[in-house]
C-alpha positions in Angstrom: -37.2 -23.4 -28.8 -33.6 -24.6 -28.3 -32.0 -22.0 -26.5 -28.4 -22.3 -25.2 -27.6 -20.3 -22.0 -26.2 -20.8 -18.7 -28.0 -21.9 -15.8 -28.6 -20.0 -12.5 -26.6 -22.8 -10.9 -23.5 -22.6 -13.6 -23.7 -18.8 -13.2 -23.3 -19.1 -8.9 -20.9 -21.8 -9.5 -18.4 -19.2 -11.6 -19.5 -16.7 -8.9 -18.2 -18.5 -6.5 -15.1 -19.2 -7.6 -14.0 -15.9 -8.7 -14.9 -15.4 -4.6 -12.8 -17.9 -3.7 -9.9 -16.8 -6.1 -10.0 -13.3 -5.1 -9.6 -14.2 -1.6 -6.5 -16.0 -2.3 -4.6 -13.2 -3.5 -6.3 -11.1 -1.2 -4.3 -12.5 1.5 -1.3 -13.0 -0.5 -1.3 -9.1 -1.0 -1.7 -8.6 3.0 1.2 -11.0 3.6 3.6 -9.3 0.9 2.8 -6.0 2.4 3.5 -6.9 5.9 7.1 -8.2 4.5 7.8 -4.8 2.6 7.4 -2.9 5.9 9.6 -5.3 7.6 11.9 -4.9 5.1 11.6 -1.5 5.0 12.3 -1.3 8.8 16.0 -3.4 8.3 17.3 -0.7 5.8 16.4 1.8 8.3 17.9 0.6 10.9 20.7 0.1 8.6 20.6 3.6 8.2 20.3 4.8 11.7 23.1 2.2 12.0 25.2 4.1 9.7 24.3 8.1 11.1 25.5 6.6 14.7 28.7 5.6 12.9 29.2 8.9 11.5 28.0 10.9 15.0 30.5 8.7 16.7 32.7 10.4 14.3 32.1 13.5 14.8 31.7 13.4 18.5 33.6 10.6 20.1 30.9 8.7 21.2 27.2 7.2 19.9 25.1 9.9 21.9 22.5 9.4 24.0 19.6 6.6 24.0 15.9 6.9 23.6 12.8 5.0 24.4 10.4 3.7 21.4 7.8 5.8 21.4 5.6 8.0 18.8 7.8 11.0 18.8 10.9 8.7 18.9 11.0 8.5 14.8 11.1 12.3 15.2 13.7 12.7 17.5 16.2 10.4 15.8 15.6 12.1 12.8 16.3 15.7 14.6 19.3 14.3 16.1 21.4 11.7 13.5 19.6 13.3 10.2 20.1 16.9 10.7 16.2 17.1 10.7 15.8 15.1 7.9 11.9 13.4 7.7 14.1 9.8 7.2 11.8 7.5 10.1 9.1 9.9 11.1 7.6 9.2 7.7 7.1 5.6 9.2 4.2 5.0 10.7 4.5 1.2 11.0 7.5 1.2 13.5 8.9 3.2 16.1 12.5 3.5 16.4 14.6 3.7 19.4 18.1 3.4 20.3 20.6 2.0 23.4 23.7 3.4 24.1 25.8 1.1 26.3 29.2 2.6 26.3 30.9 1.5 23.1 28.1 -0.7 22.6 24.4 0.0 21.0 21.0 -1.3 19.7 18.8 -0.2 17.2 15.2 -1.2 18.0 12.2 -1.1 15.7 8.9 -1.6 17.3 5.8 -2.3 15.9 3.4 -1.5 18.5 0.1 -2.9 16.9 2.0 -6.3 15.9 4.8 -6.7 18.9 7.1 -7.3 16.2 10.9 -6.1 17.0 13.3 -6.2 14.8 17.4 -5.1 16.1 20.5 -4.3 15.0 24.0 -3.9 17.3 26.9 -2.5 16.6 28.3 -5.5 15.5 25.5 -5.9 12.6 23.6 -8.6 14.1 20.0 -8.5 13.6 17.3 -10.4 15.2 13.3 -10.4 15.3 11.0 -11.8 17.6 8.6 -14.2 17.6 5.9 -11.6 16.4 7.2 -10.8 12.9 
């Protein structure tokens, strides 16, 4: 009998490289994601950014600060988005905010990663070592 079929060793060898394949864009996935929720973070603060603008506005000055911290999202969100779910809906990244004065900074905080990412009032953005 002259048979043709694949050998155990062909078949482990294909096995093995769909595991090696799959692996690859595994961790390609896991990086892209981590970029989208960095991302995501800049156009908040962007938008946090531009509800200070518009409370200064309103009230003569940017308000009060407050500390990164679970319920932080929350309280921006009661405060500059007339209760609009805009951060608390993130879950990556608290959000906090310093008010010098005339001066401010936007802070998001990723507590599991230590990665910061912040805005001023003069648009400048910077990250840390840990993004």
């Amino acid at each position: 009998m002259n048979k043709k079929a694949f050998t155990l060793i062909e078949l482990l060898i294909v096995v093995a490289l769909i595991g090696i394949l799959s692996s690859i864009g595994v961790i390609t996935f896991q990086g892209q994601i981590k970029s989208s929720k960095q991302k995501k973070a800049e156009i908040n603060l962007n938008s946090v950014n531009l509800a200070l603008q518009e409370y200064k506005s309103n009230n003569g000055n940017y308000g009060s600060s407050t500390n990164c911290s679970s319920s932080s999202n929350g309280t921006i969100d009661t405060n500059l988005f007339d209760g609009v779910q805009n951060l608390s809906g993130d879950d990556t990244f608290q959000y906090c905010i310093n008010v010098s004065g005339t001066n401010f900074t936007i802070t998001a905080k990723n507590p599991k990663t230590n990665c910061q990412i912040t805005l001023n009032q003069n648009l400048v953005s910077n990250r840390n070592n840990n993004c």
